[in-house]
N, CA, C and O atoms as a DFTB+ gen file, in Angstrom:
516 C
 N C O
     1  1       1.188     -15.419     -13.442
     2  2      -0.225     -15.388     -13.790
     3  2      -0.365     -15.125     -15.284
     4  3      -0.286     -14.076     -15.923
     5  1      -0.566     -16.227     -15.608
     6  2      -0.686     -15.774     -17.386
     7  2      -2.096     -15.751     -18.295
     8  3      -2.663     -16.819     -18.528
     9  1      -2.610     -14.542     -18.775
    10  2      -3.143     -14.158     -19.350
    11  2      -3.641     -15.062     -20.861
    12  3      -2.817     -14.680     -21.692
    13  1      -4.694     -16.159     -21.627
    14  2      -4.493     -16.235     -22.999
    15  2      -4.824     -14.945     -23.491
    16  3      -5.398     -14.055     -22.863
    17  1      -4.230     -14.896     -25.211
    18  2      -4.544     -13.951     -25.967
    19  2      -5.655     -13.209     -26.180
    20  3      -5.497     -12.174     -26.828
    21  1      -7.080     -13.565     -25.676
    22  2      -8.106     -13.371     -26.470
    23  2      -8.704     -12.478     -25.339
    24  3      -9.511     -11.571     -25.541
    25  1      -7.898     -13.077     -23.356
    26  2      -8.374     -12.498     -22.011
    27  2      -7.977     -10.962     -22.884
    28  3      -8.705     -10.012     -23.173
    29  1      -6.555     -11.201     -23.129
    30  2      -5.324      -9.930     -22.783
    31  2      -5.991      -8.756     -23.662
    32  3      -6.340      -7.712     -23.112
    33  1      -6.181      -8.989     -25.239
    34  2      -6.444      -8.089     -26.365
    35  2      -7.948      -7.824     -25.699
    36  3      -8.107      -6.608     -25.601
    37  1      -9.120      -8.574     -25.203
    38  2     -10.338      -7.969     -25.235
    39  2     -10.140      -7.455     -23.565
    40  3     -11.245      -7.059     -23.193
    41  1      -9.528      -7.379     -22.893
    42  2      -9.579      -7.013     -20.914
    43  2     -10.673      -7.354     -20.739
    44  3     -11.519      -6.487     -20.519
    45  1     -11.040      -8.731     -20.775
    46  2     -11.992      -9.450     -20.015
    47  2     -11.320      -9.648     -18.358
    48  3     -11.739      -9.194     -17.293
    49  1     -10.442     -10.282     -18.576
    50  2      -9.498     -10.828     -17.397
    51  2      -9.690      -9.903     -16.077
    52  3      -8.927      -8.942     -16.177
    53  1     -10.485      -9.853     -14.807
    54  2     -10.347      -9.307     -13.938
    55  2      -9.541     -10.260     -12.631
    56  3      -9.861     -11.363     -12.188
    57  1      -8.207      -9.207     -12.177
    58  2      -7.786      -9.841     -11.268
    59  2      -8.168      -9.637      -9.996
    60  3      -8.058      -8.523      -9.483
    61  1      -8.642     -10.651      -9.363
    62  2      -9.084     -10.681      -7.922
    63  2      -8.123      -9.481      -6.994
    64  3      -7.341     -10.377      -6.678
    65  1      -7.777      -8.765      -6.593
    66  2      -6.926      -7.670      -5.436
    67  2      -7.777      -7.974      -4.404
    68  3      -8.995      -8.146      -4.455
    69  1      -6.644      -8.054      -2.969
    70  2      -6.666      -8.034      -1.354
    71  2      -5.908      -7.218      -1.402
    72  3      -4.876      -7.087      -2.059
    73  1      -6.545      -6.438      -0.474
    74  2      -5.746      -5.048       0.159
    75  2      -5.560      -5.729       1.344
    76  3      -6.563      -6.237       1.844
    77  1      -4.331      -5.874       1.992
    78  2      -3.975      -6.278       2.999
    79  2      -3.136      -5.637       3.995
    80  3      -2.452      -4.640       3.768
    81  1      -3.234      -6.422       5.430
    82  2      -1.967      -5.791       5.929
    83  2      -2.089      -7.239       7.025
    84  3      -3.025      -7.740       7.648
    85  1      -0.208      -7.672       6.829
    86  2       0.058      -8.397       7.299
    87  2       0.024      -8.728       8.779
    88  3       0.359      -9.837       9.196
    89  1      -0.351      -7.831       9.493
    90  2      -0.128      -7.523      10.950
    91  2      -1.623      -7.876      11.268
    92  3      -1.587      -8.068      12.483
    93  1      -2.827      -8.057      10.887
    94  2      -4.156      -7.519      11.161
    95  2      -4.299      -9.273      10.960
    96  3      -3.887      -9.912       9.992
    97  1      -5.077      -9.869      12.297
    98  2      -5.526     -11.365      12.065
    99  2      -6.636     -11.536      10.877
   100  3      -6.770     -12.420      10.031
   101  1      -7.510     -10.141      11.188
   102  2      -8.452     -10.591      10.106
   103  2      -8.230     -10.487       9.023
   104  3      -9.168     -10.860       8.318
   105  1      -7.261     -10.084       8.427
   106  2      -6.233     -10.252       6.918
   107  2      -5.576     -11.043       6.889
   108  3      -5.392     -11.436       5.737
   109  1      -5.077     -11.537       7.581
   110  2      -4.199     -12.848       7.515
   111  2      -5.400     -14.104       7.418
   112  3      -5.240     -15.011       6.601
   113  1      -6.223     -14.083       8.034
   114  2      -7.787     -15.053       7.800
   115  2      -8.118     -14.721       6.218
   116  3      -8.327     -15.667       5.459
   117  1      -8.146     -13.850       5.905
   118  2      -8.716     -13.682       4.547
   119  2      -7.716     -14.108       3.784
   120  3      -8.069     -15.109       3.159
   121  1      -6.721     -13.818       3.581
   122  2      -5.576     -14.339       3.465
   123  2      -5.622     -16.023       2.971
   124  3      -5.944     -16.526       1.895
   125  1      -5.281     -16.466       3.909
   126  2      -5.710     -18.124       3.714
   127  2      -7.221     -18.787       3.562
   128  3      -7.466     -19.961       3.286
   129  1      -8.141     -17.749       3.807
   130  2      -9.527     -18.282       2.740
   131  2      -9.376     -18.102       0.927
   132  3     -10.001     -18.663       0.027
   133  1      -8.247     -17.050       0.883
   134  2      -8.276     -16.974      -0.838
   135  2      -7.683     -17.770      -1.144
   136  3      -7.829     -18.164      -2.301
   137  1      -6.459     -18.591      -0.054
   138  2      -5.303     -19.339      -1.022
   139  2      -5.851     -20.479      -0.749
   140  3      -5.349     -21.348      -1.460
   141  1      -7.127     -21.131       0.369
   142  2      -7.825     -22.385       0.561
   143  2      -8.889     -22.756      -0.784
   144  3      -9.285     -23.886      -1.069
   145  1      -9.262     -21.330      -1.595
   146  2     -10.010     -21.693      -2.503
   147  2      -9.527     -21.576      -3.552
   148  3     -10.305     -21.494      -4.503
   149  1      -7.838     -21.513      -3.850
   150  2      -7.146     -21.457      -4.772
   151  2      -7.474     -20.297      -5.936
   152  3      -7.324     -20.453      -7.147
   153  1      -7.954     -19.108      -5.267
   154  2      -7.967     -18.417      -6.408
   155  2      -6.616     -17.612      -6.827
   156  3      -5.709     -17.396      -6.023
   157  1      -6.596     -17.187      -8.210
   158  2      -5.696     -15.969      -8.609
   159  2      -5.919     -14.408      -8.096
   160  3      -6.629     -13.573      -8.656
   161  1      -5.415     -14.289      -7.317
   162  2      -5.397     -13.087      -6.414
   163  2      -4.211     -12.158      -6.915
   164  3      -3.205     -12.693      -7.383
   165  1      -4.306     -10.822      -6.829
   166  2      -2.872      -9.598      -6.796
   167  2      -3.391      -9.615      -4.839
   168  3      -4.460      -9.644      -4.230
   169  1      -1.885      -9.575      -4.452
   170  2      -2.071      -9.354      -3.146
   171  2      -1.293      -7.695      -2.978
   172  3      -0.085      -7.566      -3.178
   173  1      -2.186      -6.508      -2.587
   174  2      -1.741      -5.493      -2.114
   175  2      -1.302      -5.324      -0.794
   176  3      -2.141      -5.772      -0.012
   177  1      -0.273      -4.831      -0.214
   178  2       0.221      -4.247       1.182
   179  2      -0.177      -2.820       0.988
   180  3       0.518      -1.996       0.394
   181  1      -1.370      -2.576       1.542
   182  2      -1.468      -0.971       1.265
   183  2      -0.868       0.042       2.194
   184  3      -0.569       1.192       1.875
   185  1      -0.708      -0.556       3.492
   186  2       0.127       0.025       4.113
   187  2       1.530       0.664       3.266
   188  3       1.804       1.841       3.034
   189  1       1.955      -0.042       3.066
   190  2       3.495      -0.035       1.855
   191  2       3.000       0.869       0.742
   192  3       3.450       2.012       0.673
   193  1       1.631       0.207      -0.597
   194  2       1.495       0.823      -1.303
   195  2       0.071       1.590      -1.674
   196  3      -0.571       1.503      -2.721
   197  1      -0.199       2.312      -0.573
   198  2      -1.439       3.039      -0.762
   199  2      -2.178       3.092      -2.023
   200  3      -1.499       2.983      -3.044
   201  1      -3.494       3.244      -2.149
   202  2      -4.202       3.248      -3.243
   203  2      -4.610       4.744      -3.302
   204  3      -5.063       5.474      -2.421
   205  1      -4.264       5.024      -4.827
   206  2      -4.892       6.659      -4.775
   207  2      -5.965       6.872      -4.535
   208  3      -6.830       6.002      -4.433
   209  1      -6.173       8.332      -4.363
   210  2      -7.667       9.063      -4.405
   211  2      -8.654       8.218      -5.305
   212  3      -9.623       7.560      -4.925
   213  1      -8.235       8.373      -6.433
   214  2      -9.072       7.414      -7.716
   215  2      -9.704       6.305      -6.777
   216  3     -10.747       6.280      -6.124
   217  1      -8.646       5.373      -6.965
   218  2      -8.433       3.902      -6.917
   219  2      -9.842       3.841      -5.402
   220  3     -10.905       3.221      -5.422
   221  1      -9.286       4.713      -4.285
   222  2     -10.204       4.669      -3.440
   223  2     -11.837       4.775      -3.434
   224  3     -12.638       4.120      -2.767
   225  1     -12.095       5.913      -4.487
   226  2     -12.838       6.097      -4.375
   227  2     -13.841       5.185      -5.387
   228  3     -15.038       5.429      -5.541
   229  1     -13.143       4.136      -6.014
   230  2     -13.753       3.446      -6.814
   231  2     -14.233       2.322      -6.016
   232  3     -15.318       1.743      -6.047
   233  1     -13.472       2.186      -5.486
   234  2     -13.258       0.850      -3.853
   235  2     -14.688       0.883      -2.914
   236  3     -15.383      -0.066      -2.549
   237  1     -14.868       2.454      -2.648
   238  2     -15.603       2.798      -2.134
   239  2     -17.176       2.847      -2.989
   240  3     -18.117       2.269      -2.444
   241  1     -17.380       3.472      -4.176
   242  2     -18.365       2.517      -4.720
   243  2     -18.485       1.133      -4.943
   244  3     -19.643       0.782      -4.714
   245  1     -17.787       0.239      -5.284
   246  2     -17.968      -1.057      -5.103
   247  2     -18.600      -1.718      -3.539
   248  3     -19.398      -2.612      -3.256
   249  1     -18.040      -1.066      -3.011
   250  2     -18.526      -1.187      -1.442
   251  2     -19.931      -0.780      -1.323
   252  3     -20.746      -1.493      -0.738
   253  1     -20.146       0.007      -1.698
   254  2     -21.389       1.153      -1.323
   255  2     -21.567       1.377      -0.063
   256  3     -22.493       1.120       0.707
   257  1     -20.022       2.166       0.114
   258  2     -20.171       3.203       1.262
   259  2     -19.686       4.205       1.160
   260  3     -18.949       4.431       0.200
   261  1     -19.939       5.152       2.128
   262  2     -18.898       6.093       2.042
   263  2     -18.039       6.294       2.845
   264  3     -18.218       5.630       3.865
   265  1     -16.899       7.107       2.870
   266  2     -15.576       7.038       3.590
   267  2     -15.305       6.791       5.187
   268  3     -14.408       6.036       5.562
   269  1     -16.149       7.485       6.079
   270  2     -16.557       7.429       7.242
   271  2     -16.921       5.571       7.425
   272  3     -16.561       4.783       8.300
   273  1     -17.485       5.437       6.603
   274  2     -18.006       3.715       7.098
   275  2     -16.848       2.854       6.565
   276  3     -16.723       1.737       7.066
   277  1     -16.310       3.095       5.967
   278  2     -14.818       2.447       5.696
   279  2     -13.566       2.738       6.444
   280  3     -12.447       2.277       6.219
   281  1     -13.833       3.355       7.124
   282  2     -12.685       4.148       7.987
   283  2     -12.360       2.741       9.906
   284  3     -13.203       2.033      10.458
   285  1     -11.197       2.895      10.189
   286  2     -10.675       2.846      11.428
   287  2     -11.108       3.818      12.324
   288  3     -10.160       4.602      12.355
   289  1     -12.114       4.308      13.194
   290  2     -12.129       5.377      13.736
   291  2     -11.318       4.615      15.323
   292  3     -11.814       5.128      16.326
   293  1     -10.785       4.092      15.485
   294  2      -9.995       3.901      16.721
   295  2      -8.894       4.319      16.405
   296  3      -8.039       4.114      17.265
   297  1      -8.504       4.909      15.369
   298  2      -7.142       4.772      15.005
   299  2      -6.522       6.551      15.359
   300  3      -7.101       7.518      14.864
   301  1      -5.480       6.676      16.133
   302  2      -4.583       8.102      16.194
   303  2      -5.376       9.040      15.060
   304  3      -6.418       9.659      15.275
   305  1      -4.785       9.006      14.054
   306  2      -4.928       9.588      12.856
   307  2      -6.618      10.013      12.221
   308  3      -7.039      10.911      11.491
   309  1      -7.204       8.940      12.882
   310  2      -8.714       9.572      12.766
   311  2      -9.402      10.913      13.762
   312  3     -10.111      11.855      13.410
   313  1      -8.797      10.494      15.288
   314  2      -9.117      11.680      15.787
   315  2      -7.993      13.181      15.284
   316  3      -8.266      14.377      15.383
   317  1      -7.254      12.803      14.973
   318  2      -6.369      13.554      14.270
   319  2      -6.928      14.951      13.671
   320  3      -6.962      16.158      13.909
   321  1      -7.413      13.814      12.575
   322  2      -7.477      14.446      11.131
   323  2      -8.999      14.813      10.360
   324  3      -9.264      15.683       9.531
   325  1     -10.129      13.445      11.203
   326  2     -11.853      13.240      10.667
   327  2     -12.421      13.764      11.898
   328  3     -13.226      14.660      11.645
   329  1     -12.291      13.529      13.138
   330  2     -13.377      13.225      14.124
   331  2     -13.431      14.887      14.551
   332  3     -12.564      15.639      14.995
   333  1     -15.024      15.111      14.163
   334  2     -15.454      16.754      14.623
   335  2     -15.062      18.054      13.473
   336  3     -15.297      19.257      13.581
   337  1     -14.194      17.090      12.051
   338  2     -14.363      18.125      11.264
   339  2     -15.403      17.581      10.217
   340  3     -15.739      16.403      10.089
   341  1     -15.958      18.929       9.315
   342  2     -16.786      19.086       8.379
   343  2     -16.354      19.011       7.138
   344  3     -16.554      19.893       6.302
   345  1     -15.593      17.721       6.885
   346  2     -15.025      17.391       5.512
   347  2     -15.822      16.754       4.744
   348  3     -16.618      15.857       5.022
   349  1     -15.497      17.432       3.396
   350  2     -16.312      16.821       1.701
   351  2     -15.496      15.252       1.985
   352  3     -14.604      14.840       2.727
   353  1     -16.604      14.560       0.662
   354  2     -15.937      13.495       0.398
   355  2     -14.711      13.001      -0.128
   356  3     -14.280      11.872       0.109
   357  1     -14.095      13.940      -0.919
   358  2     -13.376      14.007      -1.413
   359  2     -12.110      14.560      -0.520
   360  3     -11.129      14.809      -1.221
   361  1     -11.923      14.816       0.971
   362  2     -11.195      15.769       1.537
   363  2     -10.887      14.427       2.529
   364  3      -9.735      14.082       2.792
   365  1     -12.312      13.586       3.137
   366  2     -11.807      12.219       3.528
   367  2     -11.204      11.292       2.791
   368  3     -10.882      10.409       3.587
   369  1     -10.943      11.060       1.954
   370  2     -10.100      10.078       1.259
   371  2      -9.505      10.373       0.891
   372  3      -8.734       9.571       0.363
   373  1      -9.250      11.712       0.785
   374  2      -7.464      12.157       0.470
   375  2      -6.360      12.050       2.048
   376  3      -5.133      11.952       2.077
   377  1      -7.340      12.114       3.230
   378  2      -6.638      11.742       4.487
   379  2      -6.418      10.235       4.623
   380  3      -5.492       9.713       5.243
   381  1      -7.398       9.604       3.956
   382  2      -7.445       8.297       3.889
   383  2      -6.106       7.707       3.113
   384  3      -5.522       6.712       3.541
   385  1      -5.803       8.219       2.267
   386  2      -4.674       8.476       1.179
   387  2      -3.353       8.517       1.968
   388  3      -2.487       7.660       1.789
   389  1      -3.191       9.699       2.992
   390  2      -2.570      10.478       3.500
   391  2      -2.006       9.245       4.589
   392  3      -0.887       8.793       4.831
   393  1      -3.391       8.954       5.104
   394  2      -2.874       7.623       6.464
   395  2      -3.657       6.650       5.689
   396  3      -4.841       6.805       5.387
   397  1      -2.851       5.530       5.352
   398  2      -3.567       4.621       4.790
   399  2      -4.079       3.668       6.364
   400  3      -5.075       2.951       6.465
   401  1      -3.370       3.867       7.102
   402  2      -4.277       2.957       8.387
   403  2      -5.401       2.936       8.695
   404  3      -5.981       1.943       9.136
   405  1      -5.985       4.245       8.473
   406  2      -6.975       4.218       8.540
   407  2      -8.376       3.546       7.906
   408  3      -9.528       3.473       8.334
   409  1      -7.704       3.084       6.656
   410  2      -8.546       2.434       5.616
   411  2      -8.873       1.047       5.857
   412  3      -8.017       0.229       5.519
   413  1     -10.169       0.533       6.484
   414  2     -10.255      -0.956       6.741
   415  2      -9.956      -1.740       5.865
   416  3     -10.075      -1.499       4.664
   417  1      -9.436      -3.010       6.452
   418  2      -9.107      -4.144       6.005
   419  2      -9.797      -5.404       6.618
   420  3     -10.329      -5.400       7.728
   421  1      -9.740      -6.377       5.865
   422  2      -8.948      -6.261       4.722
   423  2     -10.160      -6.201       3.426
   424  3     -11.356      -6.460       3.564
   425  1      -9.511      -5.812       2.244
   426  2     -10.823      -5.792       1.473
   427  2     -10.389      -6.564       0.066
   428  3      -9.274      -6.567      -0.454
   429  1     -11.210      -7.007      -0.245
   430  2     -11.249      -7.891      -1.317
   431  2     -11.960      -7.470      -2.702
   432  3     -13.164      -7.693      -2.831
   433  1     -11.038      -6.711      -3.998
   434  2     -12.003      -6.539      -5.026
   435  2     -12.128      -7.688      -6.264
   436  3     -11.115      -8.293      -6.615
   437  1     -13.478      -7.956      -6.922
   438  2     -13.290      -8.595      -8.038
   439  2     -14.572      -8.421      -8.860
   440  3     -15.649      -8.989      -8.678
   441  1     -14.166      -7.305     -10.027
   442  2     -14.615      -6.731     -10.990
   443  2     -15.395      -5.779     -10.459
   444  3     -14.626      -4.864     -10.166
   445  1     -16.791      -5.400     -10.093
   446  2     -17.763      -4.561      -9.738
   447  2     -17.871      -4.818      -8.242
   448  3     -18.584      -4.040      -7.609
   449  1     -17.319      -5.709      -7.653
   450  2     -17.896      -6.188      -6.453
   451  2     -16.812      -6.225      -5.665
   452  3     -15.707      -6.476      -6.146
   453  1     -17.015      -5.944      -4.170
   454  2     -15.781      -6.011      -3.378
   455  2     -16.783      -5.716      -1.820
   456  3     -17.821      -5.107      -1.559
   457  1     -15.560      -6.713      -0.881
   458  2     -16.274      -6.603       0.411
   459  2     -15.214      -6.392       1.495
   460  3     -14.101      -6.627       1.025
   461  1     -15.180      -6.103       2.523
   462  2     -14.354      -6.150       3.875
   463  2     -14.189      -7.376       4.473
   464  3     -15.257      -7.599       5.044
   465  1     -13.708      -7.961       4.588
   466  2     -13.546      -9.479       5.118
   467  2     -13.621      -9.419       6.667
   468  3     -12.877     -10.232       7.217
   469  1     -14.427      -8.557       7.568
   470  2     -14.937      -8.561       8.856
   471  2     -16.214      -9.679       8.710
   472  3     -17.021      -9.341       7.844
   473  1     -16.471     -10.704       9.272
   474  2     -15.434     -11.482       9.217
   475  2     -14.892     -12.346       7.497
   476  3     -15.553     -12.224       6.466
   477  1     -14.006     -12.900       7.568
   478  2     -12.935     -12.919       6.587
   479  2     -14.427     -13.661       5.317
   480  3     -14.333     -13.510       4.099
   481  1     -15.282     -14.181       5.785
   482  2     -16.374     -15.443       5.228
   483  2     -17.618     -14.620       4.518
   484  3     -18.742     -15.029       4.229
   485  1     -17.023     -13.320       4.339
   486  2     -18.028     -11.883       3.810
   487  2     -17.423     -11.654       2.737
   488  3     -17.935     -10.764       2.058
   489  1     -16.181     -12.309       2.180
   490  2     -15.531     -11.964       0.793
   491  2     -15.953     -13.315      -0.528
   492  3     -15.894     -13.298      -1.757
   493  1     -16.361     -14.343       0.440
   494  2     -17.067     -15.282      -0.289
   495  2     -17.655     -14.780      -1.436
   496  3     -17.081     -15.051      -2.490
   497  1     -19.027     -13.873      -1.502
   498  2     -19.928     -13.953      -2.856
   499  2     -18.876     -13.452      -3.557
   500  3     -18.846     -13.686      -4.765
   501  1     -17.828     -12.682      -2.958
   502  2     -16.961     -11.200      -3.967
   503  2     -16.699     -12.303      -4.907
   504  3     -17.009     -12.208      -6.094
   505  1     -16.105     -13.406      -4.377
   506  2     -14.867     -14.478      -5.262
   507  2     -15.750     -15.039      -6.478
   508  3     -14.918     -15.641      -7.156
   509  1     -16.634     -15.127      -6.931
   510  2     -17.894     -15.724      -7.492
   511  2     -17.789     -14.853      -9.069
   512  3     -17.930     -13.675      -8.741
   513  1     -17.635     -14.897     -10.366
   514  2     -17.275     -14.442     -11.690
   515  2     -19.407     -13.940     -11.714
   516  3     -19.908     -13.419     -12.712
């Protein structure tokens, strides 16, 4: 993916990121809607490489939600760790951190804007400069 000089020195250049996980149909759908519209994508396995606290919680404004509405609540680790306690925001997305499974997928960022690809045809406007 190559950068001209003028992207690189001013960081105009925003790269499209999918947080993915290969196992999940509706990531694998999103998946081949990014590579059907030929964009330049970073493809994340967050399973593999979790996104920090930061990173999340930036994710999560772009979204405009908060952690609970981004969350797997079917998942082990939610009744675990969220369901029936009185956690700050900041205390859910460090579990979120902690179990990245829990973190829906798949999600699609590009620049200010980012969506969940439930279904995969909701990441459409994201792809749009």
């Amino acid at each position: 993916m190559g950068m001209c000089i003028a992207q690189a020195v001013a960081g105009i250049k925003m790269t499209i990121q999918m947080y993915h996980n290969p196992n999940c149909t509706k990531s694998r759908l999103t998946l081949a809607l990014l590579e059907e519209k030929g964009v330049d994508f970073e493809l994340i396995e967050y399973l593999k490489n979790p996104p920090t606290a930061a990173e999340l919680e930036v994710i999560l404004q772009k979204l405009g939600k908060a952690p609970l509405e981004f969350m797997r609540t079917g998942e082990a680790e939610f009744k675990q760790h969220i369901q029936g306690q009185d956690l700050s925001r900041a205390a859910m997305i460090d579990v979120m951190v902690a179990y990245p499974k829990l973190i829906e997928r798949p999600v699609v960022v590009n620049g200010d804007k980012a969506a969940v690809g439930r279904p995969p045809e909701l990441v459409l406007p994201v792809l749009e400069a």
